[in-house]
C-alpha positions in Angstrom: 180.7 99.0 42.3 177.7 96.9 43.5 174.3 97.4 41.7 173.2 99.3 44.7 172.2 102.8 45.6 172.1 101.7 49.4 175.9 101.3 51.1 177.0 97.7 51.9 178.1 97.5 55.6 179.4 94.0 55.8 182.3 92.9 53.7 183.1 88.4 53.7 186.7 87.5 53.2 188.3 84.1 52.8 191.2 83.5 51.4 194.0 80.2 50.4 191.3 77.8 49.5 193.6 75.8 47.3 191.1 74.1 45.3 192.3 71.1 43.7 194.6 69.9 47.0 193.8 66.9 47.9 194.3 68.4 51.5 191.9 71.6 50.8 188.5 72.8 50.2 186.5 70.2 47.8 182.6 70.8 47.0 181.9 67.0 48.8 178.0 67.5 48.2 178.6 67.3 44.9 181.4 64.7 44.6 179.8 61.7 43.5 178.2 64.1 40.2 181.7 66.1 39.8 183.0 65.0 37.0 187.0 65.6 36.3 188.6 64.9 32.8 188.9 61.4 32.1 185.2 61.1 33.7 186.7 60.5 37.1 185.1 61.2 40.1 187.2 61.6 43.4 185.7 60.9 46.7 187.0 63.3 49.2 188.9 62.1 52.3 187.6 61.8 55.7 190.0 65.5 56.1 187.9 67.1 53.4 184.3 66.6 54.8 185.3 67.8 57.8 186.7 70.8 56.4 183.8 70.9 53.9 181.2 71.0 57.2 183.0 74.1 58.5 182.5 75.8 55.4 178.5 74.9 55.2 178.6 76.3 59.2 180.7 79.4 58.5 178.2 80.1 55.7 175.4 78.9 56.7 175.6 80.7 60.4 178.4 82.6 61.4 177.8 85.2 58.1 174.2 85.5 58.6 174.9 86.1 62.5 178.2 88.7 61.9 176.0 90.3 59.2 173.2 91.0 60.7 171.5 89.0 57.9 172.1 91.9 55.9 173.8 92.3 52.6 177.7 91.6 52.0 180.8 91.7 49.4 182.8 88.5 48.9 186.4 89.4 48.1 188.4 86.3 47.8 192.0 87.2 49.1 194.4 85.2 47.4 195.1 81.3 46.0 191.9 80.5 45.6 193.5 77.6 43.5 196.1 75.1 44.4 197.8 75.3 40.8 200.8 73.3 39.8 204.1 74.3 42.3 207.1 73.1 43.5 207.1 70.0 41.7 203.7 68.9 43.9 202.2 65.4 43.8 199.3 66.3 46.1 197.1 67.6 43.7 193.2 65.9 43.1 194.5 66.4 39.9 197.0 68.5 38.1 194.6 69.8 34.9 193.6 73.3 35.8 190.7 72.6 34.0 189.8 70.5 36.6 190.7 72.7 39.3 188.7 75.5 37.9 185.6 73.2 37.8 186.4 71.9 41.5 186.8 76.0 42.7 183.0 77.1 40.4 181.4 74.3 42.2 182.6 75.8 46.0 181.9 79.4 45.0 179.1 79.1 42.9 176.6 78.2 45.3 177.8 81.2 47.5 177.7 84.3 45.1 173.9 83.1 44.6 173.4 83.6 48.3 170.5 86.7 48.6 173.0 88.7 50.5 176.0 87.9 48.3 175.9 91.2 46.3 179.4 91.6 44.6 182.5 89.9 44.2 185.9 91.2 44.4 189.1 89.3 43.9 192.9 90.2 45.4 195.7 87.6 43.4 197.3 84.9 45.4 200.9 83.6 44.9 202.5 82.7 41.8 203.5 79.6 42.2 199.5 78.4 42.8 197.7 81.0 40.8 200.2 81.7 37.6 202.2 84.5 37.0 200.4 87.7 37.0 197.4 85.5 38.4 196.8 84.9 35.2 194.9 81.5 36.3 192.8 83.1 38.7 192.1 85.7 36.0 190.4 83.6 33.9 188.4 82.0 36.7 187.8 85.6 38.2 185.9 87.1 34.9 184.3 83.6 34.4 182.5 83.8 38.1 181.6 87.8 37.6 184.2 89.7 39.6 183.6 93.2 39.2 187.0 94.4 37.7 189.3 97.2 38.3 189.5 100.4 36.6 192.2 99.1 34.8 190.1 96.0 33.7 191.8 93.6 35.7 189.4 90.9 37.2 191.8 90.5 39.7 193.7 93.2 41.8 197.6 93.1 43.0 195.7 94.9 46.2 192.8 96.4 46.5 191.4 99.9 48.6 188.0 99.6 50.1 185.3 102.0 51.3 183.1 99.6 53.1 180.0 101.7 54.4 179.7 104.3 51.7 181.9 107.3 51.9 182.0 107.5 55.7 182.4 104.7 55.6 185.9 102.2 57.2 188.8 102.3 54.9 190.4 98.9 54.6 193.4 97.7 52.8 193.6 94.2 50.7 197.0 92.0 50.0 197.4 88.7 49.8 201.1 88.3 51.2 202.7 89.0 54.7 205.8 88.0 56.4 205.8 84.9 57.6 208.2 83.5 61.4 208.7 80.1 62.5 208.2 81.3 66.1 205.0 82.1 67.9 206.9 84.7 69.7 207.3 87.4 67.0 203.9 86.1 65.3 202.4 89.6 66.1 205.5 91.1 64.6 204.8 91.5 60.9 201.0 91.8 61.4 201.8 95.0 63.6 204.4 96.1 61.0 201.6 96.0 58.1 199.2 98.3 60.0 202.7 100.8 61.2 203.6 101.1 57.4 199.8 102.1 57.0 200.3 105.2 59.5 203.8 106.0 58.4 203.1 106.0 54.7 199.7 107.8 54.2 201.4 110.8 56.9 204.2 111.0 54.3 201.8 112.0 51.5 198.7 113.2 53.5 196.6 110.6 52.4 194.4 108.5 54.6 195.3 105.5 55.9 193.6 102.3 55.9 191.5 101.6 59.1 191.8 97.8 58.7 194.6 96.2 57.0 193.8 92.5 55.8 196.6 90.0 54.9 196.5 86.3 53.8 199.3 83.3 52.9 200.2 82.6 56.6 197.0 80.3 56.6 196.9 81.1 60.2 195.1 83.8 61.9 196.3 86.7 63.5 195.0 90.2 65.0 196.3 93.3 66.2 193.9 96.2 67.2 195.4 99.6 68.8 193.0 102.8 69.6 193.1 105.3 66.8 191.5 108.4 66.0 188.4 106.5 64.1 187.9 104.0 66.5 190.2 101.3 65.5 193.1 100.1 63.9 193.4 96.7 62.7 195.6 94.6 61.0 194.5 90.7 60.6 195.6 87.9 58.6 193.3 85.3 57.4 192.9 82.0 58.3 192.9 79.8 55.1 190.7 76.4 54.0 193.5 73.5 53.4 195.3 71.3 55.6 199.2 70.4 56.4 201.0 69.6 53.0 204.3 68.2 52.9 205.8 71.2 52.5 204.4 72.5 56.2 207.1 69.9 58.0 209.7 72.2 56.9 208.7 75.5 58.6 209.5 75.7 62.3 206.1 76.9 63.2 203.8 74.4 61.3 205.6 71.1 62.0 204.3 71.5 65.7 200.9 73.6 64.7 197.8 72.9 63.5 195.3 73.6 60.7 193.5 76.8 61.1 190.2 76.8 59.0 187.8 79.5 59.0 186.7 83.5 57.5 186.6 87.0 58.5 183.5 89.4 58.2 184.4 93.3 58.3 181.7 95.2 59.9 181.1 99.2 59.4 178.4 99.7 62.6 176.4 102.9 63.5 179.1 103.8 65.6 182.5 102.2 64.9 183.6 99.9 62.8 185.2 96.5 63.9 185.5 92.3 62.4 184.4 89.1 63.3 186.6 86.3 63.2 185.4 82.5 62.3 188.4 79.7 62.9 188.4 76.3 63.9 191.5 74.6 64.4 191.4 70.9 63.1 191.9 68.0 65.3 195.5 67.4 66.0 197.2 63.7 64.5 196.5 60.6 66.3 199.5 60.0 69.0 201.5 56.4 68.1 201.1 54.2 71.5 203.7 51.6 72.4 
């Protein structure tokens, strides 16, 4: 728990920052000192500032604004790094060593924000974060995520009080179904939040108020009437670009980047989130 005897009522997610893409999230105020093995310094693409300026904004003045200005937890939902996958080539470089110091240098300035008061961590997919997460481990413990009871610096999922004990109940995971169609893009975002409902009435627990999910990189929300308010089940938008790998699903050969955050809010009288996403500038057109 946060060193605090007052409850937090703000909670900051991102999530699929993919540090170490050339197509992602890079720290580009601090290229020209960032200093990757070798001594090589990259200079971020025209792509990467622009993404880079949406972070300083969402940071900078959406949080303060969806937060009141008051304190927050950061929980970092998932491939925070870009790893080394599917035989990839797109990589700033390929050394997690150098991936770790790219992802420090984007998250270090933020968790010494005033308001930044603890830092949680869900684990992304294997293929970018190691198996077990065993990569985002490391970087986890090294940036002061508070653990699990177990010890784990990072969490499979994670259950969250956010408020204090009255508080909304809300329910990390990094994957979710994915569909190539827009049509049924609701479909497994509902089905997240119905398994919440059917599964705590099975065993008379509580079920999760707001159920956040990740991976898609593009963001979704369903909100039905329930007997606290709301119930909500959203999927994060994430922080990197089209890859080569995005021409081969139906639904992101024709779509576009969606970059941005989520803030959870637990108000005097409800409890409800705030959604930050900018969708990036579609491909220049080829004229004959």
């Amino acid at each position: 728990m946060p060193d605090t005897a007052k409850p937090i009522n703000n909670v900051v997610v991102v999530s699929d920052l993919h540090c170490g893409c050339r197509f992602a999230l890079y720290p580009c105020d601090q290229w020209e000192t960032l200093m990757l093995h070798g001594g090589v310094t990259p200079k971020p693409s025209e792509f990467q500032f622009e993404v880079w300026n949406i972070w300083q904004e969402f940071w900078n003045e959406a949080v303060p604004e969806f937060t009141h200005d008051e304190d927050y937890a950061l929980v970092l939902n998932g491939d925070v790094l870009e790893g080394r996958h599917h035989k990839a080539v797109t990589q700033v470089s390929q050394n997690l060593a150098d991936q770790f110091k790219i992802a420090r240098a984007v998250l270090e300035p933020i968790l010494a924000k005033q308001h930044c008061k603890a830092l949680y961590w869900v684990q992304g997919t294997e293929a970018h974060v190691g198996d077990s997460g065993e990569n985002e481990e490391v970087l986890a413990q090294s940036l002061g995520a508070i653990p699990s009871e177990t010890g784990q610096y990072v969490r499979q999922t994670m259950w969250m009080r956010v408020g204090g004990e009255k508080g909304c109940l809300v329910h990390f995971a990094h994957h979710i179904g994915t569909t190539g169609s827009a049509h049924y893009e609701t479909s497994a975002v509902m089905r997240e939040l119905a398994e919440q409902f059917s599964q705590a009435g099975r065993w008379n627990n509580r079920s999760a108020d707001i159920v956040v999910r990740s991976h898609r990189h593009t963001c979704c929300e369903v909100r039905v009437p329930a007997a606290r308010g709301y119930g909500i089940s959203v999927v994060t938008a994430g922080w990197q670009g089209k890859t080569p790998f995005t021409t081969k699903i139906p639904g992101g050969r024709q779509s576009e980047p969606q970059i941005g955050g989520l803030v959870i809010r637990q108000g005097d009288y409800d409890h409800y989130t705030r959604l930050f996403v900018k969708c990036m500038p579609r491909e220049q057109e080829v004229v004959l």
